[in-house]
Structure formats: structure tokens, C-alpha cells
gemmi code that builds the backbone of each chain (N, CA, C; Angstrom):
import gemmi

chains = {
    "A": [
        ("UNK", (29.488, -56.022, -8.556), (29.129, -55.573, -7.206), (27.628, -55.759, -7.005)),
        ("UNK", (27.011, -56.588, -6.125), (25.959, -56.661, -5.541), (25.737, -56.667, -4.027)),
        ("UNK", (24.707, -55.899, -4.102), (24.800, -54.985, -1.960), (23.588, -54.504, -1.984)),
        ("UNK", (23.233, -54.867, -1.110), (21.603, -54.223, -0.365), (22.695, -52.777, 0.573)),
        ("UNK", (21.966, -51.442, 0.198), (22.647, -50.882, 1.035), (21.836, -49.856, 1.709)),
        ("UNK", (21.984, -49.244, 2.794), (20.740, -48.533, 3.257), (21.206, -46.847, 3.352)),
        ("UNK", (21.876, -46.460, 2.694), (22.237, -44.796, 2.404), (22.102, -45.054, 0.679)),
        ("UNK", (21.658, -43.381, 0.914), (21.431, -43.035, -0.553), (22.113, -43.520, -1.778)),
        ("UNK", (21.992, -44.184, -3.110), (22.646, -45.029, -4.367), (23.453, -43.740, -5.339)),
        ("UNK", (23.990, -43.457, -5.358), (25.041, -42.377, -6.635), (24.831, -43.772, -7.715)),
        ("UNK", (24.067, -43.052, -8.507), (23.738, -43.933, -9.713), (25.226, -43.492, -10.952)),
        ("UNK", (26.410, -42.159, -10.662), (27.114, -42.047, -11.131), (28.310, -43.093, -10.787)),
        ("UNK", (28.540, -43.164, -9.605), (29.375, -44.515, -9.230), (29.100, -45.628, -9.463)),
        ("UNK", (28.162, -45.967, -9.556), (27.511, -47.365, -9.959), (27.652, -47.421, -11.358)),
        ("UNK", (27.654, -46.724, -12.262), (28.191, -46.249, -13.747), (29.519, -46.617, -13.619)),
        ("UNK", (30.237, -46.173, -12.738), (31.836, -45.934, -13.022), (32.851, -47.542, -12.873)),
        ("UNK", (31.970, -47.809, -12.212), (31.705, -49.446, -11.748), (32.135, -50.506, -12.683)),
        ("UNK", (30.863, -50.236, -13.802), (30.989, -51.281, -15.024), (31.606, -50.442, -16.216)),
        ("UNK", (32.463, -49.585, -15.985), (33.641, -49.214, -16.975), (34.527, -49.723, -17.585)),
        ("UNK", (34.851, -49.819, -18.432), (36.272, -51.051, -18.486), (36.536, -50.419, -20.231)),
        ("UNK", (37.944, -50.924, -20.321), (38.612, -51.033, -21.680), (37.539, -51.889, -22.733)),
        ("UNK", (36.727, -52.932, -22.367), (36.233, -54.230, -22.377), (35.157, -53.345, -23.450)),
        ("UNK", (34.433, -52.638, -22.811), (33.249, -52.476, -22.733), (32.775, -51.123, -23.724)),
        ("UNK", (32.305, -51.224, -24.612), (31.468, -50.669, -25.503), (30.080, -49.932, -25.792)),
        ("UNK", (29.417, -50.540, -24.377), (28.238, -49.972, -24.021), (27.776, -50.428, -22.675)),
        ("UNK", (26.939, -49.278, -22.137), (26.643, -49.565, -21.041), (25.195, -49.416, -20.426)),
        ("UNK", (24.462, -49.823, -19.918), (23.240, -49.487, -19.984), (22.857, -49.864, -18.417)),
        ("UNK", (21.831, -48.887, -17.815), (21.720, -48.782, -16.761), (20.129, -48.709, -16.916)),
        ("UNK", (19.706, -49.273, -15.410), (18.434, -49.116, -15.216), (17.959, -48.367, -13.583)),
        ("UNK", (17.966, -47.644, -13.053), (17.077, -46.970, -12.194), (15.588, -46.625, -11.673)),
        ("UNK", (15.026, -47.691, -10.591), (14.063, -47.655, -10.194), (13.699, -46.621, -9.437)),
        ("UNK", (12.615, -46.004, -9.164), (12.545, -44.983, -8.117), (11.357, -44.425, -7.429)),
        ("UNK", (10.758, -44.045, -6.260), (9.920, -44.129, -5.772), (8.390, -42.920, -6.255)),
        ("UNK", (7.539, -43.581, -6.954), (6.608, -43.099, -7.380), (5.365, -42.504, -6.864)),
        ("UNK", (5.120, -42.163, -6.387), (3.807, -40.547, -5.252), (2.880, -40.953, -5.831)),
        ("UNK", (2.113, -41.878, -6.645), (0.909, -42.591, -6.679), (1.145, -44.300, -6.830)),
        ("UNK", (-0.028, -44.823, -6.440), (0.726, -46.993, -6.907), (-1.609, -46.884, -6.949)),
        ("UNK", (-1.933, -47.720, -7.496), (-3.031, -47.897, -7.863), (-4.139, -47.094, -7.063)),
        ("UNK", (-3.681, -45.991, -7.394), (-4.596, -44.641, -7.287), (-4.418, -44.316, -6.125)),
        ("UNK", (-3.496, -44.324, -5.211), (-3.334, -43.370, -3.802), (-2.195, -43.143, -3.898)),
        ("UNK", (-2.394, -42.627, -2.746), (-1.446, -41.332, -2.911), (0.087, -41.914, -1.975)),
        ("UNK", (1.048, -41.955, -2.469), (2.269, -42.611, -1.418), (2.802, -41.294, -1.395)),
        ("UNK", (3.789, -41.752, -0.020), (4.006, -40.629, 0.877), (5.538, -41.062, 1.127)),
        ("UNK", (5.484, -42.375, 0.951), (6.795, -42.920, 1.249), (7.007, -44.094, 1.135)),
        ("UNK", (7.793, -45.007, 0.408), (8.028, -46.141, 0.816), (9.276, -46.928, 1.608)),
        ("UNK", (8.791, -47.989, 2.518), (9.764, -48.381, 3.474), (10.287, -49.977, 2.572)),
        ("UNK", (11.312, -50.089, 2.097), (12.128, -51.522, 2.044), (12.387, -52.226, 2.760)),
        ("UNK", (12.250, -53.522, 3.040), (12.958, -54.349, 3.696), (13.727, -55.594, 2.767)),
        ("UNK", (14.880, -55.921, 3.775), (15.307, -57.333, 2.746), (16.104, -58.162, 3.790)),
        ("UNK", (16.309, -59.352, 3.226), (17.009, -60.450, 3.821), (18.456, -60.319, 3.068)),
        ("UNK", (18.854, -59.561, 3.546), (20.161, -58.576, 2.812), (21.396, -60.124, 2.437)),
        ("UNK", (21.532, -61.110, 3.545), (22.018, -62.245, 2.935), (21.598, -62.797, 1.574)),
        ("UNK", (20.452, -63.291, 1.699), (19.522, -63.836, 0.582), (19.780, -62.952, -0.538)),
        ("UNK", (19.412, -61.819, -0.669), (19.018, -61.137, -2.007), (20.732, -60.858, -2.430)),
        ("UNK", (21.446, -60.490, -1.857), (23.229, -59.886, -2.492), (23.560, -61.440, -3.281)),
        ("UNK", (23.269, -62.699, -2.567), (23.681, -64.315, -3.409), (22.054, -64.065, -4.301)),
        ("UNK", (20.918, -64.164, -4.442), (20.247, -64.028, -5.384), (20.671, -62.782, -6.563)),
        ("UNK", (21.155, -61.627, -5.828), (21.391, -60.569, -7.425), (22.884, -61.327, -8.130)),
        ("UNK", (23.358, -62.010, -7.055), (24.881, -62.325, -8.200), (24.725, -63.289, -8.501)),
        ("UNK", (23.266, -64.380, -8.392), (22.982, -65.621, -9.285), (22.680, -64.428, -10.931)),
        ("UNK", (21.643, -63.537, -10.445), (21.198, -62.688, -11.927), (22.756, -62.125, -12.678)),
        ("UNK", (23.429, -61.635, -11.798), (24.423, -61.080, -12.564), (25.240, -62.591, -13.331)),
        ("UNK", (24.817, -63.544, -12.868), (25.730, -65.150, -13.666), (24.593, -65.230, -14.930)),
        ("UNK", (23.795, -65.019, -14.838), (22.958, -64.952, -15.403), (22.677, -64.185, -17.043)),
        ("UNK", (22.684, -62.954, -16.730), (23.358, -61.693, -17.391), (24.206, -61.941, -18.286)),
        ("UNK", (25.528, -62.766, -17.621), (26.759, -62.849, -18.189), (26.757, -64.395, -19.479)),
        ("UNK", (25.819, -65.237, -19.045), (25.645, -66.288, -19.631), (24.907, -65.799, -20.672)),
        ("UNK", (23.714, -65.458, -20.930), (22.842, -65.150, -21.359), (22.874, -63.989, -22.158)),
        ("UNK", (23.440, -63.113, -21.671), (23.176, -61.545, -22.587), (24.430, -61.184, -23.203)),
        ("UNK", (25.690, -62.069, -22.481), (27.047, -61.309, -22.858), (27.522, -60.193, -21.950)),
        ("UNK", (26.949, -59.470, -20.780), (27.446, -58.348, -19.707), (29.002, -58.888, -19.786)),
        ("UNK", (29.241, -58.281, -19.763), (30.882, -58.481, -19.089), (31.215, -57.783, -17.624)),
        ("UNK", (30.446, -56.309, -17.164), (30.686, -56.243, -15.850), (29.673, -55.843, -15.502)),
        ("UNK", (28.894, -56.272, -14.075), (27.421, -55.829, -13.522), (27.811, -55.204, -12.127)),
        ("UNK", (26.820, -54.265, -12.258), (26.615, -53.836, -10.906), (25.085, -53.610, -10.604)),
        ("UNK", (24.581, -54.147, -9.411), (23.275, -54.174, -8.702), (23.351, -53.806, -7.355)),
        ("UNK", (22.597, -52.689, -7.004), (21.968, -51.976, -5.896), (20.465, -51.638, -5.351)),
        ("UNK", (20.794, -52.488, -4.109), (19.153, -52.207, -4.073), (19.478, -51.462, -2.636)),
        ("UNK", (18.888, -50.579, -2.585), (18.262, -49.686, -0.951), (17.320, -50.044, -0.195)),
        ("UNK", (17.415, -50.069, 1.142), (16.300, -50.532, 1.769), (16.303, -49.762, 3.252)),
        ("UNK", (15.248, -49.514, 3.968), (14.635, -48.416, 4.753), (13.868, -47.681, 4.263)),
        ("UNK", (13.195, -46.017, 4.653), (12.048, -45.700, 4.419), (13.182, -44.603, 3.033)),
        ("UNK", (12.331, -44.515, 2.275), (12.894, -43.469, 0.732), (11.560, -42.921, 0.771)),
        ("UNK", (11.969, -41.864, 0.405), (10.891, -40.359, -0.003), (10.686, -40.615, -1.432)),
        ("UNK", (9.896, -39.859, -2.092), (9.289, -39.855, -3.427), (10.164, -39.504, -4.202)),
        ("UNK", (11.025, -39.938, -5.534), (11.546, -39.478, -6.402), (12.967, -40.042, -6.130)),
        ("UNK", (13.294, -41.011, -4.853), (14.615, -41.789, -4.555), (14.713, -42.589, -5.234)),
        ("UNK", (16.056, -43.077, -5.330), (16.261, -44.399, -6.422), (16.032, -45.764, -5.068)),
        ("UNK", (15.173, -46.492, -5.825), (15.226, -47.578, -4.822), (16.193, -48.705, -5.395)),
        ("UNK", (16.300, -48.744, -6.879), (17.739, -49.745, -7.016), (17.906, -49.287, -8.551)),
        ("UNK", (19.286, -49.491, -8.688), (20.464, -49.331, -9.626), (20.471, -50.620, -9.912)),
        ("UNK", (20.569, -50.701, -11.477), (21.075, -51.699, -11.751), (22.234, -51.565, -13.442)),
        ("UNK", (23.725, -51.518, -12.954), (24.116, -51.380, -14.704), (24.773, -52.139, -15.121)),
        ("UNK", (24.796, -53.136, -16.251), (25.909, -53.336, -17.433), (26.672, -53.075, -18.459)),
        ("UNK", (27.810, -53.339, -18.473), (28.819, -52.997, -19.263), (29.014, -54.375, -20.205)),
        ("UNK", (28.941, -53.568, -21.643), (29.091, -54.982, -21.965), (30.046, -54.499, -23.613)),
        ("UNK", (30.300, -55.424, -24.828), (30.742, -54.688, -25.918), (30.184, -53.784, -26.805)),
        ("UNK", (28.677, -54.600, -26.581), (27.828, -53.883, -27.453), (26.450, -53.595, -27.018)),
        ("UNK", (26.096, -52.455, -27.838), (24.728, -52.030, -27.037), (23.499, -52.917, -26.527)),
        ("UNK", (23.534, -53.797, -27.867), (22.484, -54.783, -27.493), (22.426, -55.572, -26.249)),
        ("UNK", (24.002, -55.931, -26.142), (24.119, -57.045, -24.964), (23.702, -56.273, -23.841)),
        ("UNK", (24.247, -54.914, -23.473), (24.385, -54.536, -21.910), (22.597, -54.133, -22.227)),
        ("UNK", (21.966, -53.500, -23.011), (20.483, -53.365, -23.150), (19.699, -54.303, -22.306)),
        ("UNK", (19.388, -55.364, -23.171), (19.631, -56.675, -22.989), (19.758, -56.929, -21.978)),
        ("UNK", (20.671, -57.236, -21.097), (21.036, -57.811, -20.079), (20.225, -57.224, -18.662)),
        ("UNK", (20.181, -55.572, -18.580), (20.292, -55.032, -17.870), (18.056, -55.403, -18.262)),
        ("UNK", (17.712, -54.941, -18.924), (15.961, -55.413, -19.311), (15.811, -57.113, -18.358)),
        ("UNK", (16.895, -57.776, -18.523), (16.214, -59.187, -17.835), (16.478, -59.045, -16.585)),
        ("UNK", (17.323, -58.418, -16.196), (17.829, -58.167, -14.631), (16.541, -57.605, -13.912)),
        ("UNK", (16.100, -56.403, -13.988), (15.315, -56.007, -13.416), (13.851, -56.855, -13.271)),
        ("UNK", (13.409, -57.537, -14.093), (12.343, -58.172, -14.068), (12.532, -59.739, -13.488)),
        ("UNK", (13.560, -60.096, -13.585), (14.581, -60.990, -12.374), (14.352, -60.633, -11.050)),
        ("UNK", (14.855, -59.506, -10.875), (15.172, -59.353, -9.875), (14.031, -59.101, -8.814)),
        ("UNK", (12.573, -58.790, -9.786), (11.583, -58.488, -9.025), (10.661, -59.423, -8.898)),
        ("UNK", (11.099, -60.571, -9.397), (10.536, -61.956, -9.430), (11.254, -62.673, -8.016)),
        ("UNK", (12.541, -62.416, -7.849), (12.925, -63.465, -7.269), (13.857, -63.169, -5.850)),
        ("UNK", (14.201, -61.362, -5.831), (15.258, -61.255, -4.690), (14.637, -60.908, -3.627)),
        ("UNK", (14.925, -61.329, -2.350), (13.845, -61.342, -1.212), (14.072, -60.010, -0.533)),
        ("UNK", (13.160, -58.774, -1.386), (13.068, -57.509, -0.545), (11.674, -57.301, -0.529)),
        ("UNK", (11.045, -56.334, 0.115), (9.651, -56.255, 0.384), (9.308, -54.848, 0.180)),
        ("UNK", (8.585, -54.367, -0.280), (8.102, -53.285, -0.226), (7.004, -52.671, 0.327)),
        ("UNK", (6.802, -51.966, 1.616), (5.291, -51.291, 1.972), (5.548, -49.965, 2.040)),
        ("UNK", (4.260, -49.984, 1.642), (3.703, -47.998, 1.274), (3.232, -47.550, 1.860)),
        ("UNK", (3.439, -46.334, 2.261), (3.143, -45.435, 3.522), (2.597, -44.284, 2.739)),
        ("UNK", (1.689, -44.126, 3.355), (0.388, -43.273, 2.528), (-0.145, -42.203, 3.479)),
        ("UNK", (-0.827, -40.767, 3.178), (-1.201, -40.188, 4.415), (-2.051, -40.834, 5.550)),
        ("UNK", (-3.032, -42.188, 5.422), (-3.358, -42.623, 6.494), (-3.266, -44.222, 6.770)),
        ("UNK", (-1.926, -44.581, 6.652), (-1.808, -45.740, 7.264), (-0.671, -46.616, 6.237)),
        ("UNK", (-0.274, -47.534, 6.198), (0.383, -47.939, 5.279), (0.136, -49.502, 4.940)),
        ("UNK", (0.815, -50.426, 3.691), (0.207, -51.409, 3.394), (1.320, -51.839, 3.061)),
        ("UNK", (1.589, -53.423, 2.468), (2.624, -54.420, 2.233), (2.230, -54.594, 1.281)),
        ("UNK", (3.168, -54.410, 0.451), (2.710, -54.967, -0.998), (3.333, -56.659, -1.529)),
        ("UNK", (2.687, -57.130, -2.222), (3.295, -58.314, -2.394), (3.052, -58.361, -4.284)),
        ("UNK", (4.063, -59.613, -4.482), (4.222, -59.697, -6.200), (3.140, -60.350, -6.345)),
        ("UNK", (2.937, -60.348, -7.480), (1.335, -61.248, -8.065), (2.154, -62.029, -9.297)),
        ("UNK", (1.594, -62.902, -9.224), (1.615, -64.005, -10.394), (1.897, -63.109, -11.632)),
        ("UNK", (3.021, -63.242, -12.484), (3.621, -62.591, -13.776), (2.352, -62.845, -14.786)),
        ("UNK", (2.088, -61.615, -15.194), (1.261, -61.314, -15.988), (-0.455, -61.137, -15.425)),
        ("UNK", (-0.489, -61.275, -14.133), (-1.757, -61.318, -13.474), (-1.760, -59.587, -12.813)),
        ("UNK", (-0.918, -58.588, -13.374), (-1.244, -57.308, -12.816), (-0.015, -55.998, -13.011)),
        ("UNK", (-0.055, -55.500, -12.670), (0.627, -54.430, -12.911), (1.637, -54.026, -11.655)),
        ("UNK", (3.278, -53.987, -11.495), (4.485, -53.648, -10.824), (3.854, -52.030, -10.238)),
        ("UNK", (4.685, -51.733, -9.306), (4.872, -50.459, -8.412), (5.579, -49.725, -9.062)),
        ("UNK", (7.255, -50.141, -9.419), (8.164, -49.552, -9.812), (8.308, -49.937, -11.426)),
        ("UNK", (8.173, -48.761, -12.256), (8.430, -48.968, -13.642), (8.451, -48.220, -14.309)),
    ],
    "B": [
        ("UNK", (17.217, -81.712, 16.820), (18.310, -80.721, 16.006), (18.021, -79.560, 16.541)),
        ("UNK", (18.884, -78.294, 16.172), (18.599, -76.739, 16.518), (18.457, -76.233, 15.310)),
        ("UNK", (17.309, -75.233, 14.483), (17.400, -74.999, 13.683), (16.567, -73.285, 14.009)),
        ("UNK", (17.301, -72.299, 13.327), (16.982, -71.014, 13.242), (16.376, -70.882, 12.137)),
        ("UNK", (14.981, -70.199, 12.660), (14.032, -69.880, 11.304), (13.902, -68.096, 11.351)),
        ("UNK", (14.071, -67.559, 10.370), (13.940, -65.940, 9.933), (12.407, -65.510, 9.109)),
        ("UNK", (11.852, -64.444, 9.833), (10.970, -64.265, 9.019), (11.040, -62.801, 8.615)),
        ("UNK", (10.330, -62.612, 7.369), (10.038, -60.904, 7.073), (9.063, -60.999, 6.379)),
        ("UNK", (8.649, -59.337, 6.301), (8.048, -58.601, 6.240), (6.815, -59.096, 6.923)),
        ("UNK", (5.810, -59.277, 6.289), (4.291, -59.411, 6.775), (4.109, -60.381, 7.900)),
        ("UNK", (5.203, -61.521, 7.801), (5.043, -62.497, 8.791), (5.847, -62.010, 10.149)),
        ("UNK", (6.845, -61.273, 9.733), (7.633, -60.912, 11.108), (6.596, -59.776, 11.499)),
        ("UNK", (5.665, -59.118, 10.891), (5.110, -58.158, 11.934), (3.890, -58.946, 12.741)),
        ("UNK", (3.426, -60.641, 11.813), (2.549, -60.936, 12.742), (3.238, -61.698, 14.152)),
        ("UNK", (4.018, -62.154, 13.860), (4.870, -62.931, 15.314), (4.966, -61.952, 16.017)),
        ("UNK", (5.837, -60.776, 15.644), (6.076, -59.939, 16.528), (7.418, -59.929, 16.805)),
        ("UNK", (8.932, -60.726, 15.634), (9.639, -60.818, 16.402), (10.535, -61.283, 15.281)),
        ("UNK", (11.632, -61.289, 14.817), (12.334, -61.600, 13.580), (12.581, -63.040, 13.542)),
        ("UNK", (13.180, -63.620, 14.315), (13.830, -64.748, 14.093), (13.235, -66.188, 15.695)),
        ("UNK", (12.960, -67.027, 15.452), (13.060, -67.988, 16.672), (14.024, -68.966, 16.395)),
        ("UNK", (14.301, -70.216, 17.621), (15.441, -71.330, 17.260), (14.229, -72.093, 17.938)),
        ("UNK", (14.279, -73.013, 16.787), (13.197, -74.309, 17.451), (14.422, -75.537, 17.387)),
        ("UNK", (13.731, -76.543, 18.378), (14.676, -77.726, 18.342), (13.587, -78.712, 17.680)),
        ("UNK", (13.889, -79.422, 17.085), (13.052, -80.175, 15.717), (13.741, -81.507, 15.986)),
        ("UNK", (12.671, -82.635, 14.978), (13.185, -84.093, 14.966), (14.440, -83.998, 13.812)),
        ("UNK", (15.363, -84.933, 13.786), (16.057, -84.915, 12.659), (15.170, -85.086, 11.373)),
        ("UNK", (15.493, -84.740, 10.660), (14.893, -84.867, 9.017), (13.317, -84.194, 9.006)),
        ("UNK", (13.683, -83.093, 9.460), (11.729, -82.280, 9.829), (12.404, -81.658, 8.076)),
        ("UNK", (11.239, -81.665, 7.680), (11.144, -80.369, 6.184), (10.514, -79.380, 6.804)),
        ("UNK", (10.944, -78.484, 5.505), (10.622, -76.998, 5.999), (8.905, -76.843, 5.727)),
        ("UNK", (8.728, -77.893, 5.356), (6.917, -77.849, 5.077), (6.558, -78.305, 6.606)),
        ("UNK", (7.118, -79.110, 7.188), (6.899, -79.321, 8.761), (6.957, -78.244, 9.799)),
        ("UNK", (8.397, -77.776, 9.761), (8.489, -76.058, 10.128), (7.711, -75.482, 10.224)),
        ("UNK", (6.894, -75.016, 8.453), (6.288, -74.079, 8.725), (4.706, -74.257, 9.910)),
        ("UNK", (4.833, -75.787, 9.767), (3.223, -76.548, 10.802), (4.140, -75.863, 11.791)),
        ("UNK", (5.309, -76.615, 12.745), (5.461, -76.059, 14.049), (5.403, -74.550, 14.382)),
        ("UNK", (5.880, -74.165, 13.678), (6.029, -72.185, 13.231), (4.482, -71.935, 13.911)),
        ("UNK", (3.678, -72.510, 13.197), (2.018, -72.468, 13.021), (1.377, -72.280, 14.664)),
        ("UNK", (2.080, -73.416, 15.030), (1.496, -74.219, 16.070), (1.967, -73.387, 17.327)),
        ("UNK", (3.551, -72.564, 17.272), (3.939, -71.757, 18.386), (3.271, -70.119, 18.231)),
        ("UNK", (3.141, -70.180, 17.022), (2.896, -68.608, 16.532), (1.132, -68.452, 16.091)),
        ("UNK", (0.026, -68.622, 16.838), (-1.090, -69.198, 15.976), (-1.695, -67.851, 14.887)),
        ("UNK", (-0.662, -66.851, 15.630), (-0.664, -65.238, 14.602), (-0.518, -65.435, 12.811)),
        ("UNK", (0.430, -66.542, 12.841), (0.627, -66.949, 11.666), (-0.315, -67.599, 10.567)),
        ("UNK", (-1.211, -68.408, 11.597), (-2.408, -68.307, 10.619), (-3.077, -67.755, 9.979)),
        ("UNK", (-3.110, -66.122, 10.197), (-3.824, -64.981, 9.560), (-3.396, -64.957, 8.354)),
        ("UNK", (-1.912, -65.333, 7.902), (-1.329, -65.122, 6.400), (-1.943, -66.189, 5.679)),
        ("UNK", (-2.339, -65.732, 4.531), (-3.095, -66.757, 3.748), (-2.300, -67.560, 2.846)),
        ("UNK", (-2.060, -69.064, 2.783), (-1.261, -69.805, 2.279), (-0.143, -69.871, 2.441)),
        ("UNK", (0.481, -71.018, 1.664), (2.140, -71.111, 2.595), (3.180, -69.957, 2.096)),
        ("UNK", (4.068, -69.609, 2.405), (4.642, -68.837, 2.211), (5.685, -68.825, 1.163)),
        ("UNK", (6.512, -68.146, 0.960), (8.015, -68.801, -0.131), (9.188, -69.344, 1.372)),
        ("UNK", (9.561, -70.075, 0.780), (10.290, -70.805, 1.890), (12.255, -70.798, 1.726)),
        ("UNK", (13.285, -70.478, 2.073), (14.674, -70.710, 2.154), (15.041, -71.713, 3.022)),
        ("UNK", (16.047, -72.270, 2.746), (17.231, -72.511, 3.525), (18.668, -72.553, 3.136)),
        ("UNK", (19.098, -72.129, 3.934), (20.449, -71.489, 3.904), (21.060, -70.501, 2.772)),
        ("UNK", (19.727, -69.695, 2.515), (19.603, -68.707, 1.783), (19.472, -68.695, 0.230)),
        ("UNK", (19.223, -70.155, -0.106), (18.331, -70.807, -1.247), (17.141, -71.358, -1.418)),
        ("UNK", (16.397, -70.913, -2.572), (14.555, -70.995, -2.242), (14.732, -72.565, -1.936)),
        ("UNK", (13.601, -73.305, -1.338), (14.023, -74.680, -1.074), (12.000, -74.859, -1.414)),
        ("UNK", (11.461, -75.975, -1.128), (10.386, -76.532, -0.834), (9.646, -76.815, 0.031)),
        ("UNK", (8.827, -77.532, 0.236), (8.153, -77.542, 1.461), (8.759, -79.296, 1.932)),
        ("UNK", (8.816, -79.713, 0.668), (9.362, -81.149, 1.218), (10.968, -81.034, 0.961)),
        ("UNK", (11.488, -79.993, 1.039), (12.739, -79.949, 0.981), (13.726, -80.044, 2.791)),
        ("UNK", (14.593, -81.497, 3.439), (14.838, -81.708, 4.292), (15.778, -80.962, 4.808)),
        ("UNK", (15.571, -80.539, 6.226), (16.544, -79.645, 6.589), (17.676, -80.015, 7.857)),
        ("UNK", (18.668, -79.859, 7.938), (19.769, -80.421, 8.624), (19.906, -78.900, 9.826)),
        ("UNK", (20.775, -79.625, 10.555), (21.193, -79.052, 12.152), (21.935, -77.805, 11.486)),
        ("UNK", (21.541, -76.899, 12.485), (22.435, -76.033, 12.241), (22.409, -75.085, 10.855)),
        ("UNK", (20.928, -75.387, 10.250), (20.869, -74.482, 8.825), (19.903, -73.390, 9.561)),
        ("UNK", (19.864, -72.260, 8.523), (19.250, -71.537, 8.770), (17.886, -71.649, 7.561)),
        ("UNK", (16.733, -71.391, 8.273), (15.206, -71.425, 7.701), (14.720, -70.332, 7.453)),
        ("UNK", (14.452, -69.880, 6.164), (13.522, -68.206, 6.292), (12.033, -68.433, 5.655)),
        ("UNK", (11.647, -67.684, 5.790), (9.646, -67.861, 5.620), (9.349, -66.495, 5.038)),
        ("UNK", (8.929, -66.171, 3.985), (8.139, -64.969, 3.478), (7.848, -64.554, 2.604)),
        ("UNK", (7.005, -63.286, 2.685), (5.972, -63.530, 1.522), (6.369, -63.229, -0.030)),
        ("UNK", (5.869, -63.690, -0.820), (6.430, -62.862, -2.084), (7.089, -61.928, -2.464)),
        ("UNK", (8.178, -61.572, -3.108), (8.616, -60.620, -2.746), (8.385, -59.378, -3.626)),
        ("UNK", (8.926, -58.106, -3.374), (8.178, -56.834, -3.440), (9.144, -55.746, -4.097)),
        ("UNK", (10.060, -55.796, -4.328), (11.447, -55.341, -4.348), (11.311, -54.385, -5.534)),
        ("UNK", (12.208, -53.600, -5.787), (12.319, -52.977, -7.472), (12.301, -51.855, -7.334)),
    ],
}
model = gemmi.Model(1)
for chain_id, residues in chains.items():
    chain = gemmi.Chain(chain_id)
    for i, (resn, *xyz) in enumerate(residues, 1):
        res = gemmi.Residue()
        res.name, res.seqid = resn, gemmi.SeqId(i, " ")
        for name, pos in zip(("N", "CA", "C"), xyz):
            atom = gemmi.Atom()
            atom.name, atom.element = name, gemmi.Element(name[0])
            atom.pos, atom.b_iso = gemmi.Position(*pos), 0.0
            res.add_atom(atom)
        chain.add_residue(res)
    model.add_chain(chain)
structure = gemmi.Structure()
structure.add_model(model)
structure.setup_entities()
């Protein structure tokens, strides 16, 4: 399952998701909105996405996942509109046989996913707000981590 | 041709407006686009350098050719996570 969705993520359903007879371990990752980003103060952040684009970009990662790490079942959620401090802004879990794989899998996803799925993030701060954009990998430090 | 171009975040707040339909020569690239984009929108110049570019909801190029009836998106790096 991959979905840009704009009501709150139950990171327990999204668990229940990649369940299976199959599956041996499962490992989940949860992003979520952090009340400081390079020393100010956030108040809120607003998502946007090209909700086409990014649902076919997260299920290229979830082919991905499955090639690569061994997942056997993925689920990816990302939220988008304004989230308050301490919201999940995306879910991401695998189910896989063994711990390593869904570990694994679910570690390349997220850093995938923030490389390459077309959502945007700006921060709304007590006086005014800003767009954040990705920087060249390894040229700085992520929002969400 | 008719071709629909989409923009977000930083660029749709400088247009002012999500999406336009330009009518284009056959075989325009989306590196051409983004000149006409330029040329109707001169707001767009404020963004510094070219942008990440789609079509039909795969990253594409700037010399990557675009056909009737695809859809074009424009924007900035993305931010997501």
C-alpha cells in the first residue's frame, strides 16, 4: 500500500498491513514533526505533494525494497496538509522473514524516499514561514530524523 | 500540440496558480517548456536554476521530448519525510 493521504496515519494499521504468515519480522519507520529545524522554533509544518507522482515513485521504492532487501510486504504513508508538532508525517513498514531484511529495507526506504518522492515541506514558525528544499546528499543535515 | 504543465510548491506560489495548458511546436522538450513557462510567467525567474522536471509523472530531462497530450510538472527539490 502506497497513498499520500491527508487525515491523520494509525501507524497501528499500517503495522497490520505488512502482517502475513510469510513474515518473521517487521520493522517500521515513523517520521514526525519536530518544534525546532536549524534553531527556530516550528510551530507547524504544512506538506504538499504531487500525490500522482509520489504514490508511482513510493511503489518504484517498495520494487525496490523487495529486490534489494528481501521485504516481502510494504506499506508507505505519507501525509500532507498543515500537522502540528509531534504528528507522524509518514509511516513507512516492512514485513519481511527476517529481521535483517525488513531492518534493512525499511533504512533504504526512507532515505529514498526523501531523495526522490515529490512532496514539499514548509515551516511555519511564530513569524512567517519558509520552504524548505533537499540539499545535495551529504552537503547538510534532514528536518525529519 | 496541447500540453499541461503542473507546478508546486515554491514555483506554484510564484505564478500564482497550479497548473497552465500551453500549445507548443511538436517535439518542444521540457527544457524548452521550462523557457516558454519563463517567458509567460517572468515570476519564474526569481527561482534560482532549473528546476526538477516530470513527465507523465516520471523524472524526465531537460532534453527529454514531449508528446501531445502528456502531462509536464516543474519543481523544486523535494522536501518530504
Amino acid at each position: 500500500m502506497f497513498r499520500i493521504v491527508e487525515s491523520p496515519i494509525d501507524a497501528a494499521e499500517v503495522l497490520r498491513l505488512v502482517s502475513g504468515p510469510e513474515v518473521g519480522g517487521i520493522a517500521s519507520f515513523v517520521g514526525t514533526v519536530r518544534d525546532t529545524n536549524a534553531g527556530k522554533r516550528v510551530s507547524a509544518v504544512e506538506y504538499h505533494a504531487y500525490p500522482a507522482m509520489a504514490e508511482r515513485v513510493m511503489r518504484q521504492i517498495g520494487e525496490e525494497m523487495t529486490r534489494g532487501f528481501g521485504a516481502l510486504r510494504i506499506a508507505m504513508v505519507h501525509r500532507v496538509g498543515r500537522l502540528s508538532v509531534g504528528e507522524a508525517s509518514v509511516v513507512i513498514a516492512a514485513g519481511a522473514a527476517h529481521r535483517h531484511e525488513s531492518l534493512a529495507s525499511v533504512a533504504y526506504a526512507i532515505e529514498r524516499l526523501k531523495q526522490a518522492v515529490p512532496i514539499w515541506k514548509k515551516e511555519c514558525y511564530e513569524d512567517g514561514s519558509e520552504w524548505l528544499e533537499s540539499v545535495p546528499p551529504g552537503a547538510g543535515s534532514e528536518a525529519t530524523d | 500540440m496541447k500540453v499541461k504543465v503542473l507546478l508546486f510548491a515554491r514555483l506554484r506560489e510564484l505564478v500564482g496558480g497550479e497548473a497552465v495548458e500551453l500549445e507548443l511546436p511538436e517535439g518542444a522538450t521540457v527544457g524548452e517548456i521550462w523557457g516558454t513557462l519563463q517567458d509567460r510567467a517572468p515570476a519564474l525567474r526569481a527561482y534560482p536554476g532549473p528546476p526538477l522536471m516530470a513527465v507523465d509523472q516520471d523524472y524526465a530531462r531537460p532534453e527529454t521530448v514531449v508528446s501531445d497530450g502528456e502531462e509536464v510538472a516543474f519543481f523544486p527539490p523535494v522536501s518530504g519525510g
